[in-house]
C-alpha positions as CSV (number, residue, x, y, z in Angstrom):
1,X,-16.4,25.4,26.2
2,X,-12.9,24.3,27.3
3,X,-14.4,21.0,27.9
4,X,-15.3,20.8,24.5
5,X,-12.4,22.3,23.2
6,X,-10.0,20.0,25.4
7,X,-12.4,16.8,24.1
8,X,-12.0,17.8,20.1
9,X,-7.9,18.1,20.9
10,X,-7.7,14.6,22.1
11,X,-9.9,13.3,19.0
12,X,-7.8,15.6,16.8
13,X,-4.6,13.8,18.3
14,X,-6.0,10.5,18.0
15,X,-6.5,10.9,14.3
16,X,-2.8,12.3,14.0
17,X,-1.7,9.3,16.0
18,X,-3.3,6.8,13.4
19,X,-1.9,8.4,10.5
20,X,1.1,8.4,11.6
21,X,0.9,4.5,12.2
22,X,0.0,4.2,8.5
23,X,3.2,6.3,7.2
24,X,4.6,3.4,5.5
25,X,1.8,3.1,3.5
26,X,0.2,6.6,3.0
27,X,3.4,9.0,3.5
28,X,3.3,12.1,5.0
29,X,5.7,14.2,2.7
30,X,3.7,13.2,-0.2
31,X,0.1,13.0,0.4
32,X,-0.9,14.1,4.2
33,X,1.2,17.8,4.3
34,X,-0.2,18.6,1.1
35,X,-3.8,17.5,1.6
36,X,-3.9,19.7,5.3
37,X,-2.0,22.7,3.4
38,X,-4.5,22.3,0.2
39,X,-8.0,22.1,2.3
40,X,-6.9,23.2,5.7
41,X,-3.9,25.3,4.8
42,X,-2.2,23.8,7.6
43,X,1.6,23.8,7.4
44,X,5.0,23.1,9.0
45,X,8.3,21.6,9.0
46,X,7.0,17.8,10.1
47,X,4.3,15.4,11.8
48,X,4.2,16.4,15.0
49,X,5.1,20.2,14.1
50,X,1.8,20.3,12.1
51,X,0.2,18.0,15.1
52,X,1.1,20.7,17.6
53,X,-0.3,23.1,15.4
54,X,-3.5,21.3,14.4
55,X,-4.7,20.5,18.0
56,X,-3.4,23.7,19.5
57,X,-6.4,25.4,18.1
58,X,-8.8,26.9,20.2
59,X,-11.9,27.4,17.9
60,X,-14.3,24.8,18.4
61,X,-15.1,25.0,14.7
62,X,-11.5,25.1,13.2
63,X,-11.2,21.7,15.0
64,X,-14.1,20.0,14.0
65,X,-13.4,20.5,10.5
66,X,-9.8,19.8,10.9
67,X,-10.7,16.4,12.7
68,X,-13.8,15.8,9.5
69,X,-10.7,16.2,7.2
70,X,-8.3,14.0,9.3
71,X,-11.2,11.5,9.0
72,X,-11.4,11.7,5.7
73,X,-7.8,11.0,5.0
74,X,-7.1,8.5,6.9
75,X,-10.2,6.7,5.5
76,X,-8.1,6.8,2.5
77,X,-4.9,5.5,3.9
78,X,-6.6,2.7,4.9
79,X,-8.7,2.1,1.1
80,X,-6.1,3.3,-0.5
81,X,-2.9,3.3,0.4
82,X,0.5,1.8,-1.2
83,X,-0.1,-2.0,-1.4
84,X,0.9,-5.0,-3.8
85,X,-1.9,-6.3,-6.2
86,X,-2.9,-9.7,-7.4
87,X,-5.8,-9.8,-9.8
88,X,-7.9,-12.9,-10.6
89,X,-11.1,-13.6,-12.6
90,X,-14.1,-14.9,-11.0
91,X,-17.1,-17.2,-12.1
92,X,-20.7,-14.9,-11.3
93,X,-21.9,-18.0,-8.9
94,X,-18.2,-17.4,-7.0
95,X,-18.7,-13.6,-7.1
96,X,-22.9,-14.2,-5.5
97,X,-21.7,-17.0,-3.0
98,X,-18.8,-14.1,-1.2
99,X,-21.1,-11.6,-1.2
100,X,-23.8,-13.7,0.4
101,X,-21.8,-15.5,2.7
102,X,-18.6,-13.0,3.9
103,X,-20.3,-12.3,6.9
104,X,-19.8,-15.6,8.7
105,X,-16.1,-14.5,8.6
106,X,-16.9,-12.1,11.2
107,X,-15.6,-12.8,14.7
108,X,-17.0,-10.2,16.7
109,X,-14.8,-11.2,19.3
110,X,-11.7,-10.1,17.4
111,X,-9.6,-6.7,18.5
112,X,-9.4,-5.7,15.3
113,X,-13.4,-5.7,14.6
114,X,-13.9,-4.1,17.7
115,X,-11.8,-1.2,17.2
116,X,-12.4,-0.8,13.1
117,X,-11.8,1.6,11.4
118,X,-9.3,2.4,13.9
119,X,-5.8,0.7,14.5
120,X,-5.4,-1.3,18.0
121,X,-2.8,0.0,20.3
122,X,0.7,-1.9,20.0
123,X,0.4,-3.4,23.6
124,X,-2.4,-5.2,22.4
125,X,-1.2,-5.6,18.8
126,X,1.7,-7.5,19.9
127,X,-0.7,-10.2,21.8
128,X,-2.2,-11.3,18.3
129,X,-0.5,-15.0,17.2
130,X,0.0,-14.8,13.8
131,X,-0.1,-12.5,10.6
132,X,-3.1,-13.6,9.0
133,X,-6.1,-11.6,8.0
134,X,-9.2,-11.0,10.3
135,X,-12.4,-9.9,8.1
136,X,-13.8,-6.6,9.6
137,X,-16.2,-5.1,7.3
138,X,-17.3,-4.4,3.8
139,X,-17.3,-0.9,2.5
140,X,-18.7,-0.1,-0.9
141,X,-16.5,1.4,-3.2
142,X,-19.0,2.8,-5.7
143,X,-21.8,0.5,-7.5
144,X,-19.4,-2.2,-8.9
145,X,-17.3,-2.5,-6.4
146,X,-17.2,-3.9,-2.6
147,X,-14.1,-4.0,-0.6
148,X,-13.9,-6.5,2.3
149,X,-11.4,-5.1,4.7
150,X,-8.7,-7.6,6.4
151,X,-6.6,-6.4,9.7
152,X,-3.4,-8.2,10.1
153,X,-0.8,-8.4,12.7
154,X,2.9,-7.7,10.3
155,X,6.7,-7.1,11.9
156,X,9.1,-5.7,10.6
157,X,12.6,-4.7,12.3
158,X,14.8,-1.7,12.7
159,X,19.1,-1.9,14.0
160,X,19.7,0.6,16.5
161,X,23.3,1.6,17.9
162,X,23.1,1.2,22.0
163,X,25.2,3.0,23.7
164,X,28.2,0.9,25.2
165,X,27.8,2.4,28.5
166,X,25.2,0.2,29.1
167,X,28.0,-2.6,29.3
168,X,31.3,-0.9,30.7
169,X,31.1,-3.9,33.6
170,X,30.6,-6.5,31.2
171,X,33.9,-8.0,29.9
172,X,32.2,-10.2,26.8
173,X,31.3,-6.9,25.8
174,X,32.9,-3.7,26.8
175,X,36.0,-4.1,24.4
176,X,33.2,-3.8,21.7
177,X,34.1,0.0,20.1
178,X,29.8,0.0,18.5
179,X,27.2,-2.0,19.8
180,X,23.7,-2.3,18.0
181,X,20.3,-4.2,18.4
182,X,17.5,-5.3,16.7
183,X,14.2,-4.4,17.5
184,X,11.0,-5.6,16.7
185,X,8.4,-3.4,14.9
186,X,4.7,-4.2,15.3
187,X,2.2,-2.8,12.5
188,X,-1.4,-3.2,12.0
189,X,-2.2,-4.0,8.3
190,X,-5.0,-3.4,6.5
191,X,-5.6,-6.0,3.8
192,X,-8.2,-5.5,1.0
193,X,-10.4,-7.6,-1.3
194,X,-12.1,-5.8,-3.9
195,X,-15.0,-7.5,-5.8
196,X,-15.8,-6.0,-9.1
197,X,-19.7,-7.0,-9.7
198,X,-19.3,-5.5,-13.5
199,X,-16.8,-7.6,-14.5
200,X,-17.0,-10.3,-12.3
201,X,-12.8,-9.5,-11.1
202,X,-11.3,-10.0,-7.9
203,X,-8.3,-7.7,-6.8
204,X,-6.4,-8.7,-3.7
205,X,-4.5,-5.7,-1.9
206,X,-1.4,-6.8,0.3
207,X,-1.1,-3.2,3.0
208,X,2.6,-1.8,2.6
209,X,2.4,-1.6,6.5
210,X,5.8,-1.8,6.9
211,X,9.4,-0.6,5.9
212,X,10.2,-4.1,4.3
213,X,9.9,-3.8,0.6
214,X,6.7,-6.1,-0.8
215,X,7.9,-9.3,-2.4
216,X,6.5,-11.6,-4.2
217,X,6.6,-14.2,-1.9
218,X,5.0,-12.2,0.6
219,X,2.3,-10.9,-1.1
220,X,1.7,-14.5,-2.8
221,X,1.6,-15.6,0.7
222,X,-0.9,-13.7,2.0
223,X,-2.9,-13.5,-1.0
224,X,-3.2,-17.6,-1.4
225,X,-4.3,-17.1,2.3
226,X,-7.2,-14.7,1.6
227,X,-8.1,-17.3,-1.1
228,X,-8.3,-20.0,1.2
229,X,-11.3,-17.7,3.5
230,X,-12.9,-17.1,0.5
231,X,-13.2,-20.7,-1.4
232,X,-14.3,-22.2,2.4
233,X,-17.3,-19.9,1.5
234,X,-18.0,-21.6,-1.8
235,X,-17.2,-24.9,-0.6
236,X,-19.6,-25.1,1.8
237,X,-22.3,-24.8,-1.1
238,X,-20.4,-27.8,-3.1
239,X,-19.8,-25.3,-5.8
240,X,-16.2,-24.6,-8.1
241,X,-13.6,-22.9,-6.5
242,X,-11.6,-20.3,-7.7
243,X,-8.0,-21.3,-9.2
244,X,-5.2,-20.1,-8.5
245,X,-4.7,-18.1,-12.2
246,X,-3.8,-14.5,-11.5
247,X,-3.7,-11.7,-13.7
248,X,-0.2,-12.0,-16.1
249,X,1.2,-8.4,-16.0
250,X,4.5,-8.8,-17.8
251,X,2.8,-7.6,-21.1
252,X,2.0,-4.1,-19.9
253,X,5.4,-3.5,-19.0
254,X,6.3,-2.5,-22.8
255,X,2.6,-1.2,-23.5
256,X,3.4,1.2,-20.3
257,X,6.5,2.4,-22.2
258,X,4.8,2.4,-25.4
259,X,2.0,4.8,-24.1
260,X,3.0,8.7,-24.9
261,X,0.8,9.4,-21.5
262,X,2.2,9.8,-18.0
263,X,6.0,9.9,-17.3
264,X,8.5,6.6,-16.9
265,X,10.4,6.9,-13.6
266,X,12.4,3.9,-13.9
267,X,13.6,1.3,-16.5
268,X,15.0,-2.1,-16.5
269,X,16.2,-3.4,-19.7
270,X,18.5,-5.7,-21.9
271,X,19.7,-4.5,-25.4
272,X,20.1,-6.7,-28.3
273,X,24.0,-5.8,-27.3
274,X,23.4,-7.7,-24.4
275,X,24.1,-5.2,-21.7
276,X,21.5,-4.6,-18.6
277,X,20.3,-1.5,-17.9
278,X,19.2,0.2,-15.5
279,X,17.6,3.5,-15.5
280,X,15.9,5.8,-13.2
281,X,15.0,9.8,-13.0
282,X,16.1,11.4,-9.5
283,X,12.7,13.6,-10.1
284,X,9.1,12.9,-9.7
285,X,7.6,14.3,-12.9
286,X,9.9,14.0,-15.4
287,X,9.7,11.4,-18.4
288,X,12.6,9.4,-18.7
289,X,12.0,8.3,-22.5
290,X,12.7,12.4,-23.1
291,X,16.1,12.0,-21.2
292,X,18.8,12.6,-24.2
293,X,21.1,9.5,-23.1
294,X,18.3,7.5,-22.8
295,X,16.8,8.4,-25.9
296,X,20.4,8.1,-27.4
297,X,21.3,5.1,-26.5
298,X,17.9,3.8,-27.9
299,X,18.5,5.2,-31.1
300,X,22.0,3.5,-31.1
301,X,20.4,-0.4,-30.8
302,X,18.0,-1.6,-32.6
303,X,15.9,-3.2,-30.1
304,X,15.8,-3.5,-25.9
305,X,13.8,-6.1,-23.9
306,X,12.1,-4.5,-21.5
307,X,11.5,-6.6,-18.1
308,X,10.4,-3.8,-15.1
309,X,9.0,-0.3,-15.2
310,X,8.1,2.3,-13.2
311,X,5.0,4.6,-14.6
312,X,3.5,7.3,-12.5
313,X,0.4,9.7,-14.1
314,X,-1.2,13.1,-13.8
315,X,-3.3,12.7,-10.4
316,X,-7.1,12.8,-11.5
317,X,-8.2,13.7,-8.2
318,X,-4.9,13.7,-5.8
319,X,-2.0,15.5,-4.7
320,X,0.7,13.5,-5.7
321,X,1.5,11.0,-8.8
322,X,-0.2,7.6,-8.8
323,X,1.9,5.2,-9.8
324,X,2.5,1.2,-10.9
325,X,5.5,-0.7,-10.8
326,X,5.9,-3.8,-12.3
327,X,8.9,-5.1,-10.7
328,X,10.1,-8.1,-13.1
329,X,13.3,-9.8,-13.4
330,X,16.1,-9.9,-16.3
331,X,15.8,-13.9,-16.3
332,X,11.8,-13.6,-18.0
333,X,13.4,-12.2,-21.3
334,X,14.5,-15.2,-22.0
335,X,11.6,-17.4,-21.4
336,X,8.9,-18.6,-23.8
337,X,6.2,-17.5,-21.8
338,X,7.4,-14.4,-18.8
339,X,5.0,-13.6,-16.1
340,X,4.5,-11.4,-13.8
341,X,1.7,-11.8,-11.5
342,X,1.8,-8.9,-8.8
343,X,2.4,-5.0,-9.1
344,X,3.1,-2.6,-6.7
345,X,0.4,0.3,-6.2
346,X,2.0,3.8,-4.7
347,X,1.1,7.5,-3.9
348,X,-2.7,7.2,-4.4
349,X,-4.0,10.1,-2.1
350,X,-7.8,9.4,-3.4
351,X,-10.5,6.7,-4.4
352,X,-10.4,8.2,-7.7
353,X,-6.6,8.0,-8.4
354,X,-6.8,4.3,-7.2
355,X,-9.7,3.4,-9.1
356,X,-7.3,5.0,-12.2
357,X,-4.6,2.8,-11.7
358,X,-6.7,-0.3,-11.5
359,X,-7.9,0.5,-14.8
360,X,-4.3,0.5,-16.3
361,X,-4.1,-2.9,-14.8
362,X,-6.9,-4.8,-16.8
């Protein structure tokens, strides 16, 4: 029995260990403490408090279902977790020659198949050359939709003070009063492709693996990228390729306004008075088109141009908000035709609150 007991402990911390790599992207305040204190009714005052607690158990059964839940959500981190969005439309003989053919992307040599769905460890994480996507596996969303899953290699870095004792006998720097470093972060991404077989779409999800905030230029990078595997798979059968014609977003910023539904976190505008605003709500869950200066200073100009948004809804299956942002800048007021070709996907807990914002995106 304790051999079992001492076997489902390390499982159970293994599961905790690769959540807590995906934090960046599937955070623990918002989604993971209140999923184990909804369906385990697991709490405490952090990660490893409620790790401690989770694997301390000594009922074999307790465990097992707390390790079948852990499972479950970090399934979900890695479907569904915050990520940046470019959508693009796709030809039926494109859609049939991806499906057919994804599989010769497969090296089954690569760390990251081998250890799918779990991360690598960062010792041999940091041994990987570059940041571009490895094709590990298709998972089926429901009947429309496959998702082909990409692991990455991503950095990011973090400034840390170091203590200047470390240099008392060094003279270039021991008259320094602070001291700090830069060290290097390694994260394992995981990178999705959605295929939408109904409506012959193709979404392309950039991980939010790190603390650096998702740019455009990143997530175009990485996105034309994915592209490139994917039209070598059509090329090889001498057939169209897709363009490079993403989804224009910039239109839903003031139909997201417009819509009664859901609640408006945060507002970038320009009034016909030409002053830039920015607004935002310190709370989750309040509307900020019922806030009475807002509302006020609306009702004082007769018209705004609206050029970013941030829109979070009722979860439909979740424990916290889903919500878009659709982070445009002041200078597309001004042109003849704005665009917008990413958004930014956050706080999806579930398939089903995922799947709801992706239908506010089409």
């Amino acid at each position: 029995m304790n051999q079992t007991i001492n076997k489902l402990r390390i499982e159970c911390k293994e599961y905790f260990n690769q959540l807590n790599a995906r934090k960046n992207s599937y955070s623990f305040q918002k989604l993971i403490r209140p999923i184990l204190k909804s369906d385990l009714h697991i709490t405490g005052t952090g990660f490893q408090n409620i790790e401690d607690k989770t694997s301390a158990e000594d009922d074999v059964d307790t465990l097992k279902e707390s390790i079948i839940k852990l499972k479950d959500i970090y399934k979900n981190s890695v479907l569904y977790g915050n990520c940046g969005v470019m959508i693009y439309e796709i030809s039926d003989e494109q859609l049939n020659l991806i499906i057919q053919n994804i599989n010769s992307l497969i090296d089954t040599n690569s760390l990251f198949v081998k250890s799918f769905p779990l991360s690598i460890p960062t010792d041999q994480l940091k041994k990987i050359k570059n940041s571009q996507g490895q094709f590990c596996k298709i998972e089926k969303i429901n009947d429309d939709i496959d998702c082909l899953v990409f692991c990455a290699r991503r950095l990011d870095r973090t400034r840390e003070k170091i203590d200047n004792n470390n240099f008392i006998n060094q003279a270039n720097l021991s008259s320094y009063d602070e001291i700090y470093g830069y060290k290097i972060n390694y994260h394992q991404a995981f990178d999705k492709i959605f295929i939408n077989k109904k409506n012959n779409l193709i979404y392309f999800f950039i991980d939010q693996c790190t603390k650096s905030i998702l740019t455009e230029e990143t997530i175009r990078y990485f996105v034309t990228d994915y592209i490139k595997k994917l039209n070598s798979l059509i090329e090889n059968k001498k057939k169209e390729t897709i363009k490079n014609n993403p989804t224009n977003f910039f239109k839903l910023i003031s139909i997201f306004y417009n819509n009664n539904e859901g609640y408006i976190k945060k507002l970038d505008h320009i009034t016909d008075t030409n002053s830039t605003k920015t607004e935002k709500m310190r709370k989750n869950g309040v509307d900020l088109r019922l806030e009475p200066f807002h509302e006020g200073g609306l009702a004082n100009v007769q018209n705004t141009n609206m050029y970013a948004i941030h829109k979070s809804w009722d979860p439909v299956a979740g424990v916290a908000k889903p919500t878009i942002l659709l982070p445009g800048n002041n200078y597309q007021i001004t042109s003849t035709n704005p665009k917008l070709e990413y958004a930014i996907i956050e706080d999806c807990s579930t398939k089903e609150d995922f799947l709801f914002l992706l239908e506010k995106l089409i």
